[in-house]
N, C-alpha and C positions, 0 to 999 in steps of 0.2 A: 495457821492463823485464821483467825471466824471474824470477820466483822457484822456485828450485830446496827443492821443502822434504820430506825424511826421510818417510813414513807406509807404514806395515806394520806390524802385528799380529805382533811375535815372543815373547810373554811374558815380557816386560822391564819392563813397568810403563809409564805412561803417557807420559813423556820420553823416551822410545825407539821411541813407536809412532807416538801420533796429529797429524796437522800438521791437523784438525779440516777435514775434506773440507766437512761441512756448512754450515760458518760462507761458507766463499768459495763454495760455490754461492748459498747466501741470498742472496748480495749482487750476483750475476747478473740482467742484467736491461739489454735494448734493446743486447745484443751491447755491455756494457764492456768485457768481458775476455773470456781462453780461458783452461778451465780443464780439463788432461788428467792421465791416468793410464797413461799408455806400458809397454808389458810386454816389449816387444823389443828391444835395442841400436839396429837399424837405425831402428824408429820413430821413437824418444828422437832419432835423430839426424837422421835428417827434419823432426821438429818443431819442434828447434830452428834447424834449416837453414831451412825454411818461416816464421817467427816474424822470421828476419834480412833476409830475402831480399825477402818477401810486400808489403812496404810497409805491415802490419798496426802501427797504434802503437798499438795497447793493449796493457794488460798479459798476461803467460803466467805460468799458476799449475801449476805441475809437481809434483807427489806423486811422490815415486823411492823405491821402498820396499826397503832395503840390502840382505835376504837375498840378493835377485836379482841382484846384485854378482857372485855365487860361484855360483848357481844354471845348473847345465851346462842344462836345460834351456832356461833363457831367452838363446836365443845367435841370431845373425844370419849369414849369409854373406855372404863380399867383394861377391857383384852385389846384396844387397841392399843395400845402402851406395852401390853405384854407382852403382845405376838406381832406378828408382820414387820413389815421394814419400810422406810422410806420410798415413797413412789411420786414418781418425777410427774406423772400425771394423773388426774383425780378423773373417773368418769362420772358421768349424769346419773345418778340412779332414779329419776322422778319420769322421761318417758314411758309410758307402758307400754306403751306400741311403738318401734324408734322408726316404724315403716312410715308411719304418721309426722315423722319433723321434717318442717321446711327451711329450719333455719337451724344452721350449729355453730354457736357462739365459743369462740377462743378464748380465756380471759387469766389474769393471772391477779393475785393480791382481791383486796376486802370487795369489791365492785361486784365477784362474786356473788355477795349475800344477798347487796341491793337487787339483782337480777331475779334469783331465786323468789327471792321473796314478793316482788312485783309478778313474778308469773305464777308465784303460789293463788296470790291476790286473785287475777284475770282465771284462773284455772286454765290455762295454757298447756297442752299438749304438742304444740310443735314447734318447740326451741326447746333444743338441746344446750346445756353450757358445760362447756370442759375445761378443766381447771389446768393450766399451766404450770405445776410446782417449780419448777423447774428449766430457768430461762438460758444459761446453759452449764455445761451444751444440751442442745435441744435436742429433746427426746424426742424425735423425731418417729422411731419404731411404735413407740406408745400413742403418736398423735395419730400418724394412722391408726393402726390399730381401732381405737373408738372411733375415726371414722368410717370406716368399713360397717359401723353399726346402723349408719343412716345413707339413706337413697342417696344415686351418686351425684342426681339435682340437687340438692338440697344446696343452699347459699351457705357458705362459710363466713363468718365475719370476725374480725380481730375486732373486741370491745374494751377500752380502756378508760379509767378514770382522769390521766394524766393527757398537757397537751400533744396534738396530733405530732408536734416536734421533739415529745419527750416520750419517758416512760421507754416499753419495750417495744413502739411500733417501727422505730425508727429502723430498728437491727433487723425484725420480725418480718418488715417490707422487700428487706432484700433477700430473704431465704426462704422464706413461707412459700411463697408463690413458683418458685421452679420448684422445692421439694416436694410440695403438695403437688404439683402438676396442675394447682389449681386456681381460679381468682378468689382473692383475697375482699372484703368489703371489711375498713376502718370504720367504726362508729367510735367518736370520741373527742373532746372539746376542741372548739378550734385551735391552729398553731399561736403560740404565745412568745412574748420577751422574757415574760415572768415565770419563773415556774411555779405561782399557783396566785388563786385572787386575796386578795385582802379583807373580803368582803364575806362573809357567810351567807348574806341575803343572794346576794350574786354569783355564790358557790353552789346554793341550795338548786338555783336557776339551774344553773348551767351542768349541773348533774340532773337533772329530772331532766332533760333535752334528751342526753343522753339513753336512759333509759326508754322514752316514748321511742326514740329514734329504733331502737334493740327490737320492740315493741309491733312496731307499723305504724305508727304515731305520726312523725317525724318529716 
């Protein structure tokens, strides 16, 4: 079974954004299901090639979050398609020097881009962002891994689009930080009733916070 379900943050209001990431990790537990957040064509398409092929019967919980439909940055090429396989974690390929990052950003779904893109902008070398494909079970082997790439100071922060009581911070809170051996630092909107605003003026806001915050801004 693949459930394919809508979730991104566009300031649409709550039936347009949240397919409630938090509820289906809560309910993870002794590897029932997999439950990802895919940011690339090719991945999306690995995952569900991997999901058909793997002999895995449990269920796949997919979040596709629609801007990225249309989003020229989120594109794949023909050998990514051809070759490779699904990978539960994306690394940074934009530090040159990863001796140079002070900050490594955790992130999973489209929030991604906006980061990128804002640190294309400032020309920023010391934030790294690692992409999450893969919320579980968490690929825990892979996280490390790219961390080992950056100093062992360097601030780690889980950055999220959704509220601080939703999305995948909630589950992320309770695991990250013994597995990591590390502190954790949340950047992400404050905790909410709603899961999302009604308002695009005051979505627009409350996502550009978030970034300055990612930033030093904040």
């Amino acid at each position: 079974m693949v459930l394919l379900l809508p979730h991104g943050y566009e300031g649409q209001g709550p039936d347009h954004s949240s397919a409630r990431v938090e509820r289906f990790l809560s309910l993870c537990a002794q590897d029932n299901m997999t439950v990802a957040m895919p940011t690339t064509p090719a991945n999306y398409f690995h995952l569900l090639r991997w999901q058909g092929l793997s002999g895995r019967r449990k269920p796949l919980i997919v979040f596709t979050p629609k801007s990225m439909l249309r989003l020229k940055s989120a594109t794949s090429t023909a050998t990514e398609f051809t070759g490779g396989s699904f990978l539960p974690v994306l690394a940074d390929p934009r530090p040159a020097d990863p001796a140079g990052v002070r900050t490594v950003v955790l992130c999973a779904g489209k929030i991604y881009y906006d980061l990128a893109a804002r640190r294309a902008a400032e020309g920023r070398d010391d934030i790294a962002l690692i992409r999450v494909e893969r919320l579980y079970p968490l690929p825990l082997g892979e996280i490390l891994t790219e961390l080992d790439r950056y100093p062992a100071e360097a601030e780690i922060a889980w950055v999220q689009e959704e509220p601080t009581n939703m999305g995948a911070w909630p589950t992320m809170a309770l695991w990250l930080p013994d597995l990591l051996e590390r502190k954790i630092r949340l950047v992400a909107p404050p905790a909410s009733s709603a899961p999302a605003l009604g308002s695009s003026v005051a979505h627009a806001a409350e996502h550009k916070a978030v970034i300055e915050r990612v930033m030093g801004r904040g």
